[in-house]
C-alpha positions in Angstrom: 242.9 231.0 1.3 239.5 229.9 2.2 238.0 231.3 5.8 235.3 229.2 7.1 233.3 229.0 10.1 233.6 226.7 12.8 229.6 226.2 12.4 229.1 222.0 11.2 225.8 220.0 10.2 225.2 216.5 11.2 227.0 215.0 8.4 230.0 216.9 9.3 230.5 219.6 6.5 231.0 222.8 7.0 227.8 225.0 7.3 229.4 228.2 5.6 231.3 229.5 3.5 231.7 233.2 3.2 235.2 233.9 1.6 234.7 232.0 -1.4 231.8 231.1 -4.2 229.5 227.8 -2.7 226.6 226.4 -4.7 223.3 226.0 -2.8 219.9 224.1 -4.1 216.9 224.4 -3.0 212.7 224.0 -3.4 210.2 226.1 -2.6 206.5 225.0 -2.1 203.7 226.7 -2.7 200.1 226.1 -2.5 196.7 228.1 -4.0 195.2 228.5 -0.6 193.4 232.0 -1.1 195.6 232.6 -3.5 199.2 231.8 -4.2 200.9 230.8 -0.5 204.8 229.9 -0.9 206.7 227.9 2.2 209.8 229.8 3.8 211.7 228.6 6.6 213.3 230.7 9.8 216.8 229.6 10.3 217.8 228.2 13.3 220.4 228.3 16.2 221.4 231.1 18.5 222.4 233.7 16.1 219.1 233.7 14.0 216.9 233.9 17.2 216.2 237.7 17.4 216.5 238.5 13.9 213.4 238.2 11.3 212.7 240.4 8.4 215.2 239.8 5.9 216.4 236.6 7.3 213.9 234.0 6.1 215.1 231.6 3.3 214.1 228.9 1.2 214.6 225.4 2.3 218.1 224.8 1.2 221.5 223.5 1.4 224.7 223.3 -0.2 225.9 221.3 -3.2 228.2 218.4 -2.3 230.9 217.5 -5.2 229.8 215.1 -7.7 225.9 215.9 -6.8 223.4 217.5 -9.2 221.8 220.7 -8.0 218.4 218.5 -8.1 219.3 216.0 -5.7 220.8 218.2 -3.5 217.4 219.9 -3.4 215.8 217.0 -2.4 218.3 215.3 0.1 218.2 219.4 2.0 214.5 219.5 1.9 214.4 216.2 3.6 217.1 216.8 6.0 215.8 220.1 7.0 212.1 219.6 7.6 211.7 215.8 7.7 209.3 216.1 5.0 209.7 213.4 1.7 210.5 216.2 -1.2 208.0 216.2 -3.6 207.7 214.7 -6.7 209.2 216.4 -10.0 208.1 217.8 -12.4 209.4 221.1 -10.8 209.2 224.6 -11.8 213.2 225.8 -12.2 213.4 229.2 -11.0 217.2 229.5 -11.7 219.7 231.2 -9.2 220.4 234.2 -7.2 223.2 235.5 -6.3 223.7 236.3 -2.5 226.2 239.1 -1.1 228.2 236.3 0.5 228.9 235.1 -3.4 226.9 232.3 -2.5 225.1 230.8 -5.8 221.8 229.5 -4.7 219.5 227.4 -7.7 216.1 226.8 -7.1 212.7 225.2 -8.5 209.0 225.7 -7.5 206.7 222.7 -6.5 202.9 222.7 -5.8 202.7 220.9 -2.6 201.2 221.2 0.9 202.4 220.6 3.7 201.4 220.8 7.6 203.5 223.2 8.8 202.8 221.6 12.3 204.6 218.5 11.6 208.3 220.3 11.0 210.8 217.7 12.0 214.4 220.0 11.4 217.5 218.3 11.2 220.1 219.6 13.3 223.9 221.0 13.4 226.3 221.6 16.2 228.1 224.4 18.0 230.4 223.1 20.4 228.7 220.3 22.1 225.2 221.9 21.3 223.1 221.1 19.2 220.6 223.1 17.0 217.6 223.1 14.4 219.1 223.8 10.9 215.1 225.6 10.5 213.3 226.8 14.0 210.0 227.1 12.2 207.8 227.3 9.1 205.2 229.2 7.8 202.8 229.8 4.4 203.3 233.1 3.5 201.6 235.6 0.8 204.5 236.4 -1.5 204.2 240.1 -0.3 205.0 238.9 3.0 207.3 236.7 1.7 209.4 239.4 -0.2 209.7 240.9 3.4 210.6 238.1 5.1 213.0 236.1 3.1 216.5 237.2 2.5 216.8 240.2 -0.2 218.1 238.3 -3.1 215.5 235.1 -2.4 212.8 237.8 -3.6 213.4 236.9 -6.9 212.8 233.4 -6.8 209.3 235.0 -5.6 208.8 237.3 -8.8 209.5 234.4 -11.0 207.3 231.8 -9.7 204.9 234.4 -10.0 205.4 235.0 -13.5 205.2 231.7 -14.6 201.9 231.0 -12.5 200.7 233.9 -14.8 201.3 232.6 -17.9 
C-alpha cells in the first residue's frame, strides 16, 4: 500500500510520496562570482514558511514514467523558476538518497541567473494555490551545506571536487 499526500502540482500529480521509493532529477547552477556560488531554492507553501536551515533544496522534481532523469531535470527547472534550463553539457553529480527513500539524480551547470526574475510555478492545497519555490538565492557552498537539505550536501562536495580537478 502506497500512502500519499493529498498535496498536487499544476499538472495534477501527486507532489509526494513518502511510503514508497520515487525518483527525482534535478540541476544545480553555479557561478564563479568570488568564488564558486551554487543556486538553491526555498520551498514553498504554508508548511515550508517558518522553517530554513536544513530545508533548502535543489531545483527539482520528480520523474514521470517513460521520462529520462535529464528531461525531467530540465522540464522541473523550467516549471519551477520560469527560467529556460541551460544548455548541456552538464556536470552529473549522481544521486542521494533522502530519508524519505526518495532517489534524487542530479548534474551541475555553470549558469547565471538573476535571482530577481524567479517566476515559480505553482501547486494547490484545497482551492489555494502556492509557489512550488518562494525564493532563490546564490549561496557559498558553506552556506549552502547549511541550508539545503542534509543529504543535498553531497551534491555540494562533489561539484566541488570536480571543479578541483
Amino acid at each position: 500500500m502506497v500512502m500519499v499526500m493529498g498535496v498536487r502540482s499544476q499538472k495534477g500529480h501527486l507532489a509526494s510520496v513518502m511510503s514508497e521509493s520515487v525518483r527525482s532529477a534535478g540541476l544545480l547552477p553555479f557561478r564563479r562570482h568570488h568564488g564558486i556560488e551554487v543556486l538553491v531554492a526555498h520551498p514553498g507553501g504554508p508548511y515550508f514558511a517558518r522553517r530554513d536551515n536544513g530545508w533548502w533544496s535543489i531545483v527539482k522534481g520528480m520523474v514521470e514514467q517513460g521520462e529520462l532523469d535529464e528531461a525531467t531535470a530540465a522540464r522541473e527547472f523550467e516549471e519551477e523558476t520560469g527560467w529556460s534550463a541551460p544548455p548541456q553539457p552538464w556536470i552529473p553529480l549522481g544521486d542521494v538518497a533522502m530519508k524519505s527513500r526518495k532517489i534524487v539524480i542530479a548534474w551541475a551547470v555553470e549558469a547565471d541567473y538573476d535571482i530577481d526574475t524567479l517566476v515559480p510555478g505553482l501547486f494547490s492545497i484545497g482551492h489555494q494555490k502556492f509557489p512550488e519555490i518562494d525564493r532563490v538565492q546564490w549561496m557559498s557552498p558553506d552556506l549552502a551545506r547549511v541550508k539545503l537539505n542534509p543529504a543535498f550536501g553531497t551534491f555540494i562536495d562533489r561539484l566541488e571536487q570536480v571543479l578541483a580537478t
